[in-house]
C-alpha positions in Angstrom: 11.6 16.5 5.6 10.5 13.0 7.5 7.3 15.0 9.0 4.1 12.8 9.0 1.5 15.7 9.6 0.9 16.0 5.9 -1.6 14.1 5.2 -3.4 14.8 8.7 -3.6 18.9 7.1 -4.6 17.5 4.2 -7.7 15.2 5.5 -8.9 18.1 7.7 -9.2 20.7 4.6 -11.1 17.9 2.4 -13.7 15.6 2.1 -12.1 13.3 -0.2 -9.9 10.5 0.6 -6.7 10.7 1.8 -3.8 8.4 1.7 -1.4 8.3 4.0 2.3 7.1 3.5 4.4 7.1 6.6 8.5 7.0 5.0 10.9 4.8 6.4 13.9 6.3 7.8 14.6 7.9 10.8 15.7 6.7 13.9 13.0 4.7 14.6 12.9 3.4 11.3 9.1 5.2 10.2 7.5 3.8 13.2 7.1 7.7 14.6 5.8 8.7 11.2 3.4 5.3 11.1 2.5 6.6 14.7 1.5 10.1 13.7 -0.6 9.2 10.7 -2.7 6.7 12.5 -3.5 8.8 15.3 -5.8 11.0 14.0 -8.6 13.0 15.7 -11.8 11.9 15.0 -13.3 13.5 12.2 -10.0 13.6 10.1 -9.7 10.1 8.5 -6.3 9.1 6.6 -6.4 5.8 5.0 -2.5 4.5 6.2 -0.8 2.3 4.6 2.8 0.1 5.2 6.1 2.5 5.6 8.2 2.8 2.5 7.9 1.8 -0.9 5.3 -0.6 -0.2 3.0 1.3 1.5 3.6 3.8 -1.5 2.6 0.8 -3.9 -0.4 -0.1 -1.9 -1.6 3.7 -1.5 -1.9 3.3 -5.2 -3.8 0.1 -5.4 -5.8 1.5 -2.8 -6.3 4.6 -4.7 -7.3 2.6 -8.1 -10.2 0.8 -5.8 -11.8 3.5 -4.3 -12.0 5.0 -8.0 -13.4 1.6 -9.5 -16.0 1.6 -7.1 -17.8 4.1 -10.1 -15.7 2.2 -12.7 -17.1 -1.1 -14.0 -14.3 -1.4 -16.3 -11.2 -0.3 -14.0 -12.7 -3.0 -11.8 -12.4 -5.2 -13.9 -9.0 -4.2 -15.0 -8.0 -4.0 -11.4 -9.3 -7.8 -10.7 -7.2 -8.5 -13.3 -4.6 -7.2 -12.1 -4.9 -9.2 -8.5 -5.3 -12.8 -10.5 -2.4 -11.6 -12.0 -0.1 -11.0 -9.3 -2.1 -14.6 -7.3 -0.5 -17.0 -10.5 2.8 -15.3 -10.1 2.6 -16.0 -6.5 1.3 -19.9 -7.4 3.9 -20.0 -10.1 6.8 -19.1 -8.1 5.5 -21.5 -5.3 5.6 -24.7 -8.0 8.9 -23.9 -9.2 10.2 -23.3 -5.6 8.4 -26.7 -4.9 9.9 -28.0 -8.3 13.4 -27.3 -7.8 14.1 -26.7 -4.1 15.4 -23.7 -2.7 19.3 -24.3 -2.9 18.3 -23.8 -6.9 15.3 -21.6 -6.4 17.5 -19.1 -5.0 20.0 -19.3 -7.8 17.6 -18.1 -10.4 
């Protein structure tokens, strides 16, 4: 179902990490489910992230940096990963620049 207590159980029967991923949906759109996660007790941490796919993509990035905090190489791979996704930002913005958006939006 669209119930946001799961990763509230979760953090209370662990020590380690826990990510929480509110889903869209619903008919306030995730917002209850962003509500629930968030407000947690103290003494029962969930890291939250955005609602949908995206916080689903950042739960993993997030999940990748709390492991390369022990891993010289996956932080390395992982800063490697963020310079890549900064040029594709920069390189978008000087072909948006370049061509204007009438035609940017056309490709």
């Amino acid at each position: 179902g669209m119930a946001a207590h799961l990763a509230g159980a979760v953090a209370a029967q662990t020590a380690r990490p826990v990510i929480g991923v509110p889903m869209g949906g619903g008919l306030m759109g995730g917002l209850d489910a962003l509500l629930s996660t968030v407000q947690m007790p103290p003494g029962v941490p969930v890291l939250t992230t955005a609602i949908g796919k995206a916080g689903a993509t950042n739960a993993a990035l997030a999940a990748v940096q709390i492991l390369a905090v022990g891993d010289e190489a996956l932080a390395g791979r992982f800063a490697a990963y963020k310079k890549q996704m900064a040029d594709k930002v920069l390189a978008n913005d000087a072909r948006l620049q370049q061509s204007g958006l009438e035609k940017y939006e056309k490709k």
